[in-house]
C-alpha positions as CSV (number, residue, x, y, z in Angstrom):
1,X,15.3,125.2,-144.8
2,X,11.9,123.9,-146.4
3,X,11.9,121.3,-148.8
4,X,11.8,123.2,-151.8
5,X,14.9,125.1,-150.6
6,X,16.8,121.8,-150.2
7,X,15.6,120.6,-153.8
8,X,17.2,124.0,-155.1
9,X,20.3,123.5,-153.2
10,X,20.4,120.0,-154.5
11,X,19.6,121.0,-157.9
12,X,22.5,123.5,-157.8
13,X,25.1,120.6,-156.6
14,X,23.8,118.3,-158.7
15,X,24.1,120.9,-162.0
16,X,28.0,121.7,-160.8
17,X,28.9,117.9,-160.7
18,X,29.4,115.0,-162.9
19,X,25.9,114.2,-163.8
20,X,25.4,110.3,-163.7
21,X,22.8,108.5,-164.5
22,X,21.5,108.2,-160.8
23,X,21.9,111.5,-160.2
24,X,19.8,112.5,-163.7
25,X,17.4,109.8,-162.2
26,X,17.6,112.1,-158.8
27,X,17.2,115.4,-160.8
28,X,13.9,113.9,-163.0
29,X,12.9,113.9,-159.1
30,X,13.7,117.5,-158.2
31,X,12.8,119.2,-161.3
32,X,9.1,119.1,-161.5
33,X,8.6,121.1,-158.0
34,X,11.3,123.8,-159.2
35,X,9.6,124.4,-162.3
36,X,6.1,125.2,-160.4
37,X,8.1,127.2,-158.5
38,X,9.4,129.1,-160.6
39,X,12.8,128.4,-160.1
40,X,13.6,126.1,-163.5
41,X,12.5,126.2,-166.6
42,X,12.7,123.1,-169.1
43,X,12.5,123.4,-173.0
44,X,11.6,120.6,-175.9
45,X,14.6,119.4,-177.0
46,X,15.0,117.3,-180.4
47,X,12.2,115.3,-181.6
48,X,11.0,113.0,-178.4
49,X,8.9,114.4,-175.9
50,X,11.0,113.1,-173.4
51,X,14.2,115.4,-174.3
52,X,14.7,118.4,-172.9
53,X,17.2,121.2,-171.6
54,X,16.1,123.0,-168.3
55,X,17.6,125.5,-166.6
56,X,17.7,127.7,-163.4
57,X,15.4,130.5,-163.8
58,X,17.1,134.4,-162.5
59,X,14.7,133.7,-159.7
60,X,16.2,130.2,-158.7
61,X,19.9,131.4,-159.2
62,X,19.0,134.7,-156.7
63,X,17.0,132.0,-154.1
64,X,20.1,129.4,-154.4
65,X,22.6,132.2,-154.1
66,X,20.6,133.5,-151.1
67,X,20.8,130.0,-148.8
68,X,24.7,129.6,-150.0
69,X,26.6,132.4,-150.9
70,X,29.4,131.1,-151.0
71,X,28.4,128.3,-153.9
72,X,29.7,128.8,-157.2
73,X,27.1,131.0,-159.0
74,X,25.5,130.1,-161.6
């Protein structure tokens, strides 16, 4: 598994947990790569340009989905 597999797999777990603030800290971390990627998305959020909502692209759900089928789809 390459590293931007284990991000998405990461990603994933992190997304279907209780989000803490390490764990946002850890996702700030992951995020940037799976957007290039193509396998997030983020959008503005509110009025501060550092708010926003991401999200796993249909490409990054089918790659995730691919490397653990048996993960709870997203």
């Amino acid at each position: 598994m390459n590293a931007l597999d284990r991000a998405l797999v990461r990603a994933r777990e992190i997304y279907f947990g209780d989000l803490s603030d390490e764990l946002d800290a850890e996702l700030g971390e992951l995020l940037p790569s799976l957007i290039e990627a193509g396998y997030a998305r983020e959008e503005p959020w509110g009025d501060s340009e550092d708010w926003f909502l991401w999200s796993f692209t249909d490409a990054g759900r089918k790659r995730a989905d691919e490397l653990d089928p048996d993960a709870e789809a997203g």
